[in-house]
C-alpha positions as CSV (number, residue, x, y, z in Angstrom):
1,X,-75.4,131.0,187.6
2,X,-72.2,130.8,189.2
3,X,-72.5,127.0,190.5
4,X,-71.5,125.3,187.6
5,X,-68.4,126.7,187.5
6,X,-67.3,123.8,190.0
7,X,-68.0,121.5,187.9
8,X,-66.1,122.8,185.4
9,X,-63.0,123.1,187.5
10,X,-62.7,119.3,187.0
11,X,-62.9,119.5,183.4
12,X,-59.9,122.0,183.7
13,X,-57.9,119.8,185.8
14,X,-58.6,116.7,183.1
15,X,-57.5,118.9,180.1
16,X,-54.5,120.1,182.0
17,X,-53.3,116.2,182.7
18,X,-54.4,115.2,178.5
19,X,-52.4,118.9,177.4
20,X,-49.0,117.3,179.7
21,X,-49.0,114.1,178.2
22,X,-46.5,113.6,175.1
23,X,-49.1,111.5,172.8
24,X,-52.0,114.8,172.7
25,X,-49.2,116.6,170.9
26,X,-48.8,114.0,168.3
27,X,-52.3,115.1,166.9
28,X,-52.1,119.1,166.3
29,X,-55.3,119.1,165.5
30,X,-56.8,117.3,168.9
31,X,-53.7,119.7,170.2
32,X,-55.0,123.0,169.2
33,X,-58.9,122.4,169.9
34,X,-58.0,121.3,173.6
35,X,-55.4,124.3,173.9
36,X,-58.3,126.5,172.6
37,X,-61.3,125.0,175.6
38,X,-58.3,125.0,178.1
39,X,-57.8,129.3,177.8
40,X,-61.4,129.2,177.4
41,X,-61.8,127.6,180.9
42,X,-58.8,128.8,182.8
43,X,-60.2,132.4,181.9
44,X,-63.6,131.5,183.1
45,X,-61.6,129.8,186.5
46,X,-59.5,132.8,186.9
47,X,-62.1,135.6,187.2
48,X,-64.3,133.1,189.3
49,X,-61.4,132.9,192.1
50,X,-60.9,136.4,191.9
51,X,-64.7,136.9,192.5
52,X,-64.4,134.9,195.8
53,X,-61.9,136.3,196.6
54,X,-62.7,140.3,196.7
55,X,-66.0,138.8,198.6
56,X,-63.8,138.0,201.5
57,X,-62.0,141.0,201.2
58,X,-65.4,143.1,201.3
59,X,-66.5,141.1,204.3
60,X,-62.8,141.7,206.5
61,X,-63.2,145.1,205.4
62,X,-66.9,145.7,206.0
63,X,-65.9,144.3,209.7
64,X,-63.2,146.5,209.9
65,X,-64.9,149.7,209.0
66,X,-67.6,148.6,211.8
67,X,-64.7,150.0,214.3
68,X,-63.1,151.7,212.3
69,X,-65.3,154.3,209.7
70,X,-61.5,155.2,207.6
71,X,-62.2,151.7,206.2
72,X,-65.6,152.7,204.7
73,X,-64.1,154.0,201.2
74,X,-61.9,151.2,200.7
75,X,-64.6,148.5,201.4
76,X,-67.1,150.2,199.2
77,X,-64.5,150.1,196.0
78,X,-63.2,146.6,196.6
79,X,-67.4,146.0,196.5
80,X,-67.6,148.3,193.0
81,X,-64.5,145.6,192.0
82,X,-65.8,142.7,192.9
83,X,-69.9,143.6,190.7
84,X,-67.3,144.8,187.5
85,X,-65.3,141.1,188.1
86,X,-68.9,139.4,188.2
87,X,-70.3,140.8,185.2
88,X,-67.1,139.9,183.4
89,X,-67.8,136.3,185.3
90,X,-71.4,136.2,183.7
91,X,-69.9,137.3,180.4
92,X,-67.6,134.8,180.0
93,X,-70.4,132.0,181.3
94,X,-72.2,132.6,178.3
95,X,-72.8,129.5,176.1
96,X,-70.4,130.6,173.3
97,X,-70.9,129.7,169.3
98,X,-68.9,126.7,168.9
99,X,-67.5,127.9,165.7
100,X,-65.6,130.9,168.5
101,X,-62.3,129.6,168.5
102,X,-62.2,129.0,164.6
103,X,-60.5,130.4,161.7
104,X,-62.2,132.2,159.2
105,X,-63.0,132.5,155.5
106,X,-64.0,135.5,154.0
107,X,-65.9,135.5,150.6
108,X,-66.5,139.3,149.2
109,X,-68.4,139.6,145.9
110,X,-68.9,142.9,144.0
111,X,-72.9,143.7,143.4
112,X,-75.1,146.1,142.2
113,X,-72.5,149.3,140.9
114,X,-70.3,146.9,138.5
115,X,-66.9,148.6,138.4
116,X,-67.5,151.1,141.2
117,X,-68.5,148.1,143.5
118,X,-65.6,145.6,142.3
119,X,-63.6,148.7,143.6
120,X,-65.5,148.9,146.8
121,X,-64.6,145.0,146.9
122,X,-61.6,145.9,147.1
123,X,-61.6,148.3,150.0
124,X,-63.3,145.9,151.7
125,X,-60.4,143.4,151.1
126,X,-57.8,145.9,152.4
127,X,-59.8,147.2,155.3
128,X,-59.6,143.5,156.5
129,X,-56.3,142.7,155.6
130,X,-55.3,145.7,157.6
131,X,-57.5,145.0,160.5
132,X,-55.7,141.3,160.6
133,X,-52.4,143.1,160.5
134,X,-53.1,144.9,163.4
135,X,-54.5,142.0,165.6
136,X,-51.2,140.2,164.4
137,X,-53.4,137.4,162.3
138,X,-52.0,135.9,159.0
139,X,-53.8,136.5,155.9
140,X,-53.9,134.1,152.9
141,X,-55.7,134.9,149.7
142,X,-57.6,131.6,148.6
143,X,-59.1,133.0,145.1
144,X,-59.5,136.1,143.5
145,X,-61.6,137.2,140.0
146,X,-60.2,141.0,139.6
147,X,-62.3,144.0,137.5
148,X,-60.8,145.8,134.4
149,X,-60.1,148.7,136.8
150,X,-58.2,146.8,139.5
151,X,-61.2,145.7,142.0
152,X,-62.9,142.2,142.4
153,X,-65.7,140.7,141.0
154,X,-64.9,138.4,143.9
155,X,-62.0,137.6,146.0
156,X,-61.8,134.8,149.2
157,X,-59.5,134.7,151.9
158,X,-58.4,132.8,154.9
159,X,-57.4,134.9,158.2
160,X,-55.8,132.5,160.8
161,X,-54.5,133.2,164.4
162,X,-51.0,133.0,164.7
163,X,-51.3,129.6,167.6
164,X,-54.6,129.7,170.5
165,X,-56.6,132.8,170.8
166,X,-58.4,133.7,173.7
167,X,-62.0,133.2,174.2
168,X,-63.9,135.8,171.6
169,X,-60.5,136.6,170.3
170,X,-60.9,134.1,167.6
171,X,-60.9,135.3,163.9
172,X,-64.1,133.6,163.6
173,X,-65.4,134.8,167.0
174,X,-64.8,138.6,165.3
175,X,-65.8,138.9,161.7
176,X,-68.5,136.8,161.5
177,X,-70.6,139.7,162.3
178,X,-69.3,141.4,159.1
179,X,-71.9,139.0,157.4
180,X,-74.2,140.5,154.8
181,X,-74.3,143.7,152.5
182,X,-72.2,146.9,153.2
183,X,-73.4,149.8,151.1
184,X,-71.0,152.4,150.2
185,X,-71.9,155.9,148.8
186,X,-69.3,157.9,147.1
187,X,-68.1,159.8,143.6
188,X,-67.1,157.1,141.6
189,X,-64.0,157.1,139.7
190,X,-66.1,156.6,136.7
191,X,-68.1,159.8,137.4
192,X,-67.3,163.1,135.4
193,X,-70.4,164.9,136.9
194,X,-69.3,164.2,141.0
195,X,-72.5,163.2,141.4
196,X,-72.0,160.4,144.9
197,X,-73.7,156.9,143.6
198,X,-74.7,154.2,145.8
199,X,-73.1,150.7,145.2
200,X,-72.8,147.5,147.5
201,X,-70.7,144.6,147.8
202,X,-71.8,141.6,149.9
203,X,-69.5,139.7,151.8
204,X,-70.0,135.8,153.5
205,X,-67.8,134.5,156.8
206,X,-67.3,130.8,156.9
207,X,-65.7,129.0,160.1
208,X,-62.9,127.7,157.9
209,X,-63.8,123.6,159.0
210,X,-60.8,120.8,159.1
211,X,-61.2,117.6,157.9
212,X,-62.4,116.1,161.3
213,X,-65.4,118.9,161.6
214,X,-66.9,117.7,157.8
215,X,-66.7,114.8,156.2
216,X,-67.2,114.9,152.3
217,X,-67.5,111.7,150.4
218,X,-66.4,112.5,146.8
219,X,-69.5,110.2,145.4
220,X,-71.2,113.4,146.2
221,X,-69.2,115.8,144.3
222,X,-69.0,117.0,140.6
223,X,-65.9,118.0,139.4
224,X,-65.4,120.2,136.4
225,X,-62.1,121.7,134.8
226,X,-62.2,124.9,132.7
227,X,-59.9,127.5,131.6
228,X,-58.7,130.2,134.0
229,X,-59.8,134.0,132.8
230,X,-58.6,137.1,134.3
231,X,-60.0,140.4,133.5
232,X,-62.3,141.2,130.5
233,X,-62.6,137.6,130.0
234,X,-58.9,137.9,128.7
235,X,-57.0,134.1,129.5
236,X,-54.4,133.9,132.1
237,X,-53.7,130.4,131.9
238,X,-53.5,127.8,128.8
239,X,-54.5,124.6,130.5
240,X,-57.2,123.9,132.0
241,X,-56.2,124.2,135.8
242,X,-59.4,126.0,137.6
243,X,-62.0,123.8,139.3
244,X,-65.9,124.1,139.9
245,X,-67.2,122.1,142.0
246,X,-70.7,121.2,142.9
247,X,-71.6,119.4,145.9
248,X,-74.7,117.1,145.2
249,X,-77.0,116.6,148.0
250,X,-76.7,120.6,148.8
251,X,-76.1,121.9,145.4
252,X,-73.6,124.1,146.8
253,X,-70.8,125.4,144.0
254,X,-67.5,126.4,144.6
255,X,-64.7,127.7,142.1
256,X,-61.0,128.2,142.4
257,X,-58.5,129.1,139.8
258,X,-55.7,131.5,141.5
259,X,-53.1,128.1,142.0
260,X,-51.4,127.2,139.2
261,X,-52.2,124.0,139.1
262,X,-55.4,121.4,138.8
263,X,-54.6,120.1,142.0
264,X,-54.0,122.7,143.8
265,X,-57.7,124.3,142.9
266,X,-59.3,121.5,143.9
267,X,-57.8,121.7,147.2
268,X,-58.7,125.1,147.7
269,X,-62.2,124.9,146.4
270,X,-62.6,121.6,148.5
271,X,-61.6,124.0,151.6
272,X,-64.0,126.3,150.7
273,X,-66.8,123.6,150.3
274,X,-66.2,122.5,153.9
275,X,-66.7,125.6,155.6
276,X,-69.5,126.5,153.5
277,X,-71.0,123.1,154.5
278,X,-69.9,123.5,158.0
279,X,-71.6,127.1,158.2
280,X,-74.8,125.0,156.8
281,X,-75.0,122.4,159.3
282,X,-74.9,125.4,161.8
283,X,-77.1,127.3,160.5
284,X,-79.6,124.4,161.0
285,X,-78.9,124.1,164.5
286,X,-79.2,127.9,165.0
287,X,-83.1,127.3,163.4
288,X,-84.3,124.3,165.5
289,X,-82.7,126.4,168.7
290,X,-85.3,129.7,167.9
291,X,-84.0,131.1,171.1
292,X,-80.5,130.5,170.3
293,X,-80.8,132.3,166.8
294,X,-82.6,135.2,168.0
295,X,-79.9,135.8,170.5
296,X,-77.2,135.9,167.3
297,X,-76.9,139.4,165.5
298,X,-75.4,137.4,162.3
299,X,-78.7,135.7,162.0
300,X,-80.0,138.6,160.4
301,X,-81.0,138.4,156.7
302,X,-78.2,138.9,154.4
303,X,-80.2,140.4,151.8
304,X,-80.5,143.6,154.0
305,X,-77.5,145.9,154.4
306,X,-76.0,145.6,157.2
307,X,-73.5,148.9,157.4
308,X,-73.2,152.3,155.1
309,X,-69.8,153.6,154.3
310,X,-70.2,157.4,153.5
311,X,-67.4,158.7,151.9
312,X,-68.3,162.6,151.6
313,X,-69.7,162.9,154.8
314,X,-66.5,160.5,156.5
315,X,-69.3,158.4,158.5
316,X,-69.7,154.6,158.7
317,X,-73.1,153.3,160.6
318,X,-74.1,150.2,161.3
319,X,-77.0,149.7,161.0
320,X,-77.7,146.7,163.4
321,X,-76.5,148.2,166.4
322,X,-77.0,151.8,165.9
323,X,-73.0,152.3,165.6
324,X,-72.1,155.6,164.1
325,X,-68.4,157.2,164.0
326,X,-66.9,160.0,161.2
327,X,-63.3,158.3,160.9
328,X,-64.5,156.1,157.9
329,X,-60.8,156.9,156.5
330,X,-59.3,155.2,159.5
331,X,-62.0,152.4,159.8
332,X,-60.8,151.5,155.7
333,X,-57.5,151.4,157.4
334,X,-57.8,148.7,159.6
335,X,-59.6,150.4,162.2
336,X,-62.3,147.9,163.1
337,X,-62.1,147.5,166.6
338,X,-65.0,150.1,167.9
339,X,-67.8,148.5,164.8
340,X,-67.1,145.1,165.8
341,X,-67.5,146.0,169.6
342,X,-70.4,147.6,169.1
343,X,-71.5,144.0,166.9
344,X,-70.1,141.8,170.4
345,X,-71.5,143.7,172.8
346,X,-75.1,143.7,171.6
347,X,-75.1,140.1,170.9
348,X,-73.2,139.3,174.3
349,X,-77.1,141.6,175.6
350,X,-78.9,139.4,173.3
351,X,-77.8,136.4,175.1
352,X,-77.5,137.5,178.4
353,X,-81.5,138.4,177.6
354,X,-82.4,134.9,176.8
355,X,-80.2,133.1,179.1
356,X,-82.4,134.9,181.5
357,X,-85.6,134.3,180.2
């Protein structure tokens, strides 16, 4: 598994003599995407040399410890070293979504529950928001339709790294695994009998695409203007500044009317249509490659829930990976870390699985 890694020491070598030279720079785009494969491969590189090299240092001390039995222990834990530094080597061999080293979009819409889930929307919002906080990625809200008590009907946002994240450290690489329907089950604040409902809201996670990943010829798109509303249908705006538009060949349709301005919807919306076209072209792939799709956790239906926030009993479970924790207070917080390991490491198994098939 490990020879290919030679090979890619040239490619490493090729992208450090393009990252050096002034004119790579000019184009941030072409910039960013080689900074992102260059950490990529000089993690890959780094743990491969440190491989070969604790299997010298097992071998000198293996000879040593033939005349001299003191250096028995330390052979035998620069051995336990060196299998913990190759699984972290196979790990990181792992053919890798391409969409990794992305941005993402998030698109969370309330569902069955009406108020009670545009309120659960909402907490779903803020756990994220918190959880980019605490990675130290920027949040931008993109759109937002709110409730009559304060939630959304359906609210999109952009979380970006702040410059190149590491391999799997990606926003994309992260939350696309929060794909598909979380159920909550609490006392609504609309209850007077404390009787716990059952709600859901769905959320979607784009690869947020630039220009050069999807081209979209504006012969194929529909463009309509309407009136912006805010809650209870109420207007917010007296000219007609939001945008819908529908994508032709797909049918795809995407809305925006937080900017204040025509233009400024259409931009946003038009962002929105890219990723969401981007995600379709992937999804594609991922269903001529069978084996490559089984392997992906997010490929699961997203009609079926994929996590159950309990608010009496303080418990989230997901129910993908069998994740289950009772510090659903600090998880709302930000606290995502531990539900979206449990997400990484069963696809990284799922991988490893067919890769060795």
């Amino acid at each position: 598994m490990f020879e290919g890694v030679e090979g890619l020491l040239v490619e490493h070598d090729e992208l450090e003599g393009r990252l050096a030279a002034p004119e790579t720079h000019a184009d941030a785009r072409l910039a960013k995407r080689l900074n992102q494969r260059y950490a990529e491969l000089s993690a890959i590189i780094g743990t491969w040399r440190e491989w070969r090299s604790l299997g010298d240092d097992v071998e000198a001390a293996r000879e040593l410890a033939a005349d001299d039995p003191t250096f028995a222990d330390e052979a035998e834990q620069i051995a336990v070293h060196r299998a913990e530094t190759e699984e972290r080597l196979r790990r990181l061999l792992v053919p890798r979504d391409p969409a990794d080293a992305k941005d993402a979009i998030l698109e969370i819409k309330s569902g069955e529950g009406g108020e009670e889930s545009a309120l659960f929307a909402g907490d779903l919002l803020r756990m994220y928001s918190r959880y980019a906080e605490r990675r130290g990625w920027t949040v931008e809200l993109i759109d937002a339709t709110e409730s009559d008590l304060g939630g959304y009907k359906s609210v999109t946002l952009a979380v970006k790294a702040r410059g190149t994240a590491e391999p799997g450290e990606a926003p994309y690489a992260l939350l696309k695994f929060e794909g598909g329907v979380h159920r909550v089950q609490r006392v609504p604040v609309t209850e007077s009998q404390g009787r716990v409902h059952t709600s859901a809201a769905g959320v979607l996670v784009l690869p947020e695409a630039e220009q050069v990943d999807v081209v979209v010829d504006e012969h194929d798109l529909r463009i309509d203007v309407f009136r912006s509303s805010g809650p209870g249908g109420q207007s917010v705006n007296t000219t007609d500044s939001a945008v819908r538009i529908t994508h032709l060949p797909t049918g795809i349709v995407v809305s925006c009317q937080n900017e204040k301005s025509q233009l400024q919807n259409k931009e946003q919306a038009l962002r929105i249509l890219r990723s969401r076209l981007l995600a379709a072209a992937q999804e594609e792939a991922d269903a001529e490659a069978s084996a490559a799709r089984r392997s992906q956790v997010r490929t699961v239906d997203r009609s079926e829930r994929i996590r159950t926030y309990n608010y009496p009993e303080n418990r989230i479970s997901d129910h993908r990976t069998g994740y289950k924790s009772y510090n659903l207070d600090q998880v709302l917080d930000g606290d995502l870390g531990p539900v979206l390991a449990s997400c990484v490491d069963a696809d990284l198994a799922a991988r490893l699985e067919a890769l060795e098939q």
